[in-house]
N, C-alpha and C positions, 0 to 999 in steps of 0.2 A: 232571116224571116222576121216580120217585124208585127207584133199582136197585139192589141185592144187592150187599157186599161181593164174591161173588165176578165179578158181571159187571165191575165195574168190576178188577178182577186179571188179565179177559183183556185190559186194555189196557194194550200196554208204553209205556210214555212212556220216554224218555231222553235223554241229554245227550251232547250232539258240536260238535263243533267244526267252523263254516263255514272248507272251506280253499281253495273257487273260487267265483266266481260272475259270470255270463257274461249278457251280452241274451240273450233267447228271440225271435228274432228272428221266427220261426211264431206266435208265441201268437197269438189270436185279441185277448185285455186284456194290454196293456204287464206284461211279466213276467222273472223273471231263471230263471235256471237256476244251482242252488246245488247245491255238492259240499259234502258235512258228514261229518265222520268220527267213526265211531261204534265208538271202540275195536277190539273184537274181532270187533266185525260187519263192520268192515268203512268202507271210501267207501261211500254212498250220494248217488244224484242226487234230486231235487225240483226242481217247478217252484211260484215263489213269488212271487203278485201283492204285491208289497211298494214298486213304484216308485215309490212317492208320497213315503214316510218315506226310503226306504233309496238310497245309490248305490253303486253294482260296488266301488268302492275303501274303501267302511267297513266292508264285512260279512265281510272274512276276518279270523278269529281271533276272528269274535262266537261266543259259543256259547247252542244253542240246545235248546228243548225240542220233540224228537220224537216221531211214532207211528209205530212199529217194526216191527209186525205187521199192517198192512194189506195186503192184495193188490197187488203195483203196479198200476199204473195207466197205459195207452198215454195220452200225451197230445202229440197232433202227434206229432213225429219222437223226443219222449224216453218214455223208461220211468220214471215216479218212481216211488222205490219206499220215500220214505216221506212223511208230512205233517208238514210245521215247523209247528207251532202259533204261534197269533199270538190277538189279541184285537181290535174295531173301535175305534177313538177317537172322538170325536164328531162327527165329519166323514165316518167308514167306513171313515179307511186304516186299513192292518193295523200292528200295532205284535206285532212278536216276543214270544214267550215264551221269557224268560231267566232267568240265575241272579245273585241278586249278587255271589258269590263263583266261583273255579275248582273244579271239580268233573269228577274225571276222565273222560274219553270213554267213551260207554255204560253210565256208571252210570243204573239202573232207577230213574223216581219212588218213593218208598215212602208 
């Protein structure tokens, strides 16, 4: 499917920094619960099937690539209120979308 510069300008992507992340002990699929800080926006929470690749004690200070302006979303007892983007590997787990360099909190993809 192939979209409009401007459809693709209504999605904010941005960069924050994971500063908690916690079992989701409710999920339904083995899941964590990540606090990522997105400069001037703010903490925001997500919930991220990532337990395959990732464990609680490597993902703070990763920083990741977000979708900023989605509606949250009830899921169980959390509210995420945004999507960490990730990609499948050849197996299905999720492997984060990152940067290879430091790039300040809540700066917008361009």
């Amino acid at each position: 499917m192939i979209i409009s510069w401007q459809d693709f300008e209504k999605v904010e992507l941005r960069i924050g920094t994971i500063i908690k992340s916690e079992q989701f002990k409710e999920a339904r699929n083995p899941a964590y619960i990540i606090h990522v800080d997105l400069g001037g926006l703010g903490i925001k929470k997500s919930s991220a099937q990532i337990t395959d690749l990732y464990q609680l004690d490597n993902l703070v200070g990763k920083q990741v690539i977000c979708v900023t302006n989605f509606e949250p979303k009830q899921i169980g007892p959390i509210k995420s209120e945004v999507l960490i983007t990730g990609f499948k590997d050849e197996k299905g787990q999720i492997v984060l979308s990152t940067v290879g360099m430091p790039v300040p909190n809540g700066r917008r993809l361009i």
